[in-house]
N, C-alpha and C positions, 0 to 999 in steps of 0.2 A: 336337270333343275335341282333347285334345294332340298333337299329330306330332312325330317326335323324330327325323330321322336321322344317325345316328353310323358314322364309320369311320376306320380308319385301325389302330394298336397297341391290343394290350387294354386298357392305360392312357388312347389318346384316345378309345377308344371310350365309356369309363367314365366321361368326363371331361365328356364333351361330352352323355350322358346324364343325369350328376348338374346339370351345371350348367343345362341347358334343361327339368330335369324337377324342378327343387330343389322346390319348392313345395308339388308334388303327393308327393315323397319323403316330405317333414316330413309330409303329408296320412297316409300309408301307415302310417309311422312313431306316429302320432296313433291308426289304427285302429287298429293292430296293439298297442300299450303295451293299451289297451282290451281289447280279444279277449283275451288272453295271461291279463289282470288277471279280466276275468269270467267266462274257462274253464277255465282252468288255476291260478289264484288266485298268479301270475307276474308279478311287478315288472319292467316294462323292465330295471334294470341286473341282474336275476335272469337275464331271455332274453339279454343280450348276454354275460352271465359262459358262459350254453350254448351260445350262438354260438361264441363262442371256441373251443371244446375243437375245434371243426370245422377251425379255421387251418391248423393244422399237418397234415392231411391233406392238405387243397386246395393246400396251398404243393410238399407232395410231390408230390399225381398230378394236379394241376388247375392248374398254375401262371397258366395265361394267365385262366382264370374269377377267381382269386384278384384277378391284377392289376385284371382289368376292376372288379370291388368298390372294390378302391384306388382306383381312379380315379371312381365312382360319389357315394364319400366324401370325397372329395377336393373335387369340384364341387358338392354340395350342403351343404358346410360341415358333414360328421357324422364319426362316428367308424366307423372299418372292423368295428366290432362291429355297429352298427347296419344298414351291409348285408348280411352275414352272414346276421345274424338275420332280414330281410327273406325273404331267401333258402332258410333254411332252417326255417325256421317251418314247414311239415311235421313235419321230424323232431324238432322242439323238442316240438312241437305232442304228439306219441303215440298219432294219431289223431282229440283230444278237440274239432278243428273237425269242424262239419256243414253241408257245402257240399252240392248238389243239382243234378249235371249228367248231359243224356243226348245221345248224341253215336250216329254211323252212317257209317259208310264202305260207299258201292256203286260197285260196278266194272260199267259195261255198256259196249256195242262201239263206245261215240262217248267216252265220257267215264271218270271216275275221281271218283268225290264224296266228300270226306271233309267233314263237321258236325258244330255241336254247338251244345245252349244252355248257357252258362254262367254257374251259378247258384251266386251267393256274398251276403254280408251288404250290403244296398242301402247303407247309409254308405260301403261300400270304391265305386263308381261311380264316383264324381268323381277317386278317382285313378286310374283308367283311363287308358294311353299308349298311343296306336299307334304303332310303332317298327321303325323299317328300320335295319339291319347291315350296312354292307359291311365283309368283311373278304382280304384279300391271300389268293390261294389255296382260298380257301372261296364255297361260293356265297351272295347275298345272300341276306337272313332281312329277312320284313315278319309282323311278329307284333302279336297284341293282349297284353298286358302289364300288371301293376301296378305301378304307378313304384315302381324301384328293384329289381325285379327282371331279372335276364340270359335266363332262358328264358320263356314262357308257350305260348301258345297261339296255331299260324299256319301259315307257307309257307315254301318257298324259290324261289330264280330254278332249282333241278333239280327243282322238281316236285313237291318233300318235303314232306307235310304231316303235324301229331299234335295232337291233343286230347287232354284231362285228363280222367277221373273219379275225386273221392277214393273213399278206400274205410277203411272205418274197424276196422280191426285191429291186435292190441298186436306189439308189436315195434318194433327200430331198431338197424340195424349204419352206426355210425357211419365205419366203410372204406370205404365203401360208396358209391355217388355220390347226392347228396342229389336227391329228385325233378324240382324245377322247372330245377336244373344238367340231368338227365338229358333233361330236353324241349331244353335249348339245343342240345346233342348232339346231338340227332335233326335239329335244323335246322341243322346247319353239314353234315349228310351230303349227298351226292351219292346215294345210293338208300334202298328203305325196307330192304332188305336189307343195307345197310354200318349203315345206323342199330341194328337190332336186332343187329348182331354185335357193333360198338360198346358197345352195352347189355347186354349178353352179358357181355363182359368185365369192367365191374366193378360189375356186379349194381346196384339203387336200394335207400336205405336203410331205404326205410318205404314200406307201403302205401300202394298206389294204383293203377290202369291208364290206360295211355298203349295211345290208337288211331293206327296210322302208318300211312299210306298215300305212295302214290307212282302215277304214269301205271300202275303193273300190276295194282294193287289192292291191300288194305289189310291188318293182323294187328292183333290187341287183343293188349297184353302188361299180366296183371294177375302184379304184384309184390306179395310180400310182403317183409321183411324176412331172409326163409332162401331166398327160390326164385323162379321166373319162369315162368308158365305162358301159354301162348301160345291166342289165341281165333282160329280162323281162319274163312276165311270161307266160309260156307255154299253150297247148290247155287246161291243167286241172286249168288254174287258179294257179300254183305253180311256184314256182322259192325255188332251192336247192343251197346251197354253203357249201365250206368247207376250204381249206387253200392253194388253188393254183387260178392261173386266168384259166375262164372258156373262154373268149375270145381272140382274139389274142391284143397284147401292144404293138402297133409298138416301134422298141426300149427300151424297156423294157425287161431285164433277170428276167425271173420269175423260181428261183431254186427249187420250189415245191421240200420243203427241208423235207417235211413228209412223208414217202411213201407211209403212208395210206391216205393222204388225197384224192386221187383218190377212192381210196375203200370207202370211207365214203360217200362223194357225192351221188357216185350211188348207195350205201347199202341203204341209208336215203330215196333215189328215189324207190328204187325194196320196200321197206317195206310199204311205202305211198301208191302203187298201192298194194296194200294187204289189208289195212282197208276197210270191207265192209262197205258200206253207210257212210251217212255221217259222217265227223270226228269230234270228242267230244274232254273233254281233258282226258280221263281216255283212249283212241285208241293213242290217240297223244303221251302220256306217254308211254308207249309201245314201241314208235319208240324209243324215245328218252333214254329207259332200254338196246338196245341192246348192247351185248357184241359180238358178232361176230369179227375174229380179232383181239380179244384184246393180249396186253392193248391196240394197238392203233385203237378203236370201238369207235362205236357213244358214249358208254358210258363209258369212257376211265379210266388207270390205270394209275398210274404211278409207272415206278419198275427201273427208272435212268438208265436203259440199253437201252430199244427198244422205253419207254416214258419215258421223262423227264416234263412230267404234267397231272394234272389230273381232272374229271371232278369238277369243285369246285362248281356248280349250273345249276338247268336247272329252264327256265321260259318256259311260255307256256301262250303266251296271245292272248286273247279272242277283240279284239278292237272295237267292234259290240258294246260291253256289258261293254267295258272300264274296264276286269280282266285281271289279272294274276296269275295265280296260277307260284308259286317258290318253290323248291326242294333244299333246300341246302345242302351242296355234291352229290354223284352220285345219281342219282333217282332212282336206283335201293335200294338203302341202305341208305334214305335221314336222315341227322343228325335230320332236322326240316323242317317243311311244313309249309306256310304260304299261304294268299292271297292279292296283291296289288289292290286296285277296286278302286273307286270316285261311291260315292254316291249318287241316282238319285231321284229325285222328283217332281212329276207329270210330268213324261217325261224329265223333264232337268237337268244339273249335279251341 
């Protein structure tokens, strides 16, 4: 698949993204008009007029993410509406996509695991990027990514890892920092504890929960549009999620619009107390093969009737040892296997 590494000012980093990722952008761009048109019944120049109202936020309390867009648009010949919109397609969105991911952070006395499979519409695959960040002052980020997006799903050279589950509930405070900005955040932190203070402060605009872990071990933070409620982790050291809230949201309709996502959770849970000794990633993987369920299983199908997505990657990182191993498509049947790391010398990265 794609490799993209970008550094330097938020503009060359945008720059140097849009231009080595143009293709896959307009790919993105292609699904997304698509999705928008047959969920939301949303004209592309309808989604970039909702993009817009976001601007002048991001310009006030987000300057440098703002830039990086500019420069994203810049390189792939679009217009700053259209990254935007990329970007913030959650909170355009109101919920009304239905992605399907189950993800697990465990902490034992050699390592720090955080995974996940993640399951979106199998058309979005092919613009799948993996994408390394250096930026002056901040630690490297080597994330998987859909072109034309700044934050998704990965690591840092400090050990910082977060995963995604949508979660499909009405609301949107548009002050608010838009979700998939909110993951960039957690990977430009130095702990998992500066990331969730970070997060803290100015709250995520729309539903969903982000898993963060770091070398100490991990916390689920399932956001709503009014509030933030924190999953932490159990007697073994774990915390499991999947696409519904695990907590109660005062005020909050949480339509747990999947039905397996209850089954998924506690499948992922019964399977983790099954690995003898401790967990490696060739046990891990294992979990994250199962079909039980299916299609809609930890390692999910898509057949437009019972799933309308599929698994499109599973990661599996290691944050002790600053790895990832990535499975692109089902891990059971992976298109290609790669590894994300940062390189270590005499002890430091």
């Amino acid at each position: 698949m794609l490799e993209v590494h970008c550094s330097g000012t938020p503009r060359e980093i945008g720059f140097q993204h849009g231009k080595n990722a143009k293709e896959l952008i307009h790919g993105s761009i292609s699904f997304y008009t698509w999705k928008f048109q047959d969920t939301a019944k949303l004209s592309w120049p309808q989604v970039q007029q909702l993009a817009l109202e976001f601007e002048p936020i991001m310009r006030r309390k987000w300057p440098d993410y703002l830039e990086e867009m500019t420069g994203i648009a810049s390189g792939a010949g679009l217009e700053v509406a259209d990254i935007i919109a990329l970007n913030v397609r959650t909170e355009i969105a109101f919920g009304l996509f239905s992605d399907g991911c189950t993800a697990l952070s465990w902490k034992t006395g050699s390592a720090s695991w955080l995974a996940q499979n993640w399951d979106w519409d199998d058309r979005q695959k092919a613009n799948l990027v993996k994408m390394t960040i250096e930026q002056p002052g901040k630690p490297t980020i080597k994330m998987m990514t859909e072109a034309g997006l700044i934050g998704k799903i990965g690591l840092n050279s400090a050990g910082v890892g977060v995963c995604l589950n949508a979660i499909k509930a009405k609301g949107m405070d548009p002050t608010r920092l838009p979700c998939h900005m909110g993951l960039r955040m957690v990977l430009e932190s130095q702990s998992r504890e500066e990331a969730v203070q970070k997060l803290e402060k100015y709250g995520i605009a729309s539903a969903c929960h982000m898993l963060i872990a770091d070398p100490t071990g991990g916390v689920g933070l399932e956001w709503s549009s009014v509030e933030m409620r924190k999953v932490v982790m159990n007697d073994k050291q774990q915390v499991f999620h999947s696409n519904h809230y695990l907590l109660q949201h005062n005020g909050v309709e949480d339509k747990n619009w999947l039905a397996d996502s209850t089954f998924r959770v506690n499948r992922i849970e019964e399977l983790s107390k099954q690995v003898e000794g401790e967990p490696t990633y060739e046990k891990l993987i294992e979990v994250f093969k199962d079909t039980a369920n299916a299609p809609g299983s930890i390692c999910r199908k898509q057949d437009n009737k019972k799933s309308w997505s599929a698994t499109l990657f599973n990661i599996i990182m290691d944050l002790e040892s600053r790895k990832a191993n990535v499975a692109l498509g089902k891990p059971d049947s992976p298109d290609e296997q790669f590894v994300l790391s940062f390189e270590r010398t005499n002890g430091h990265l």
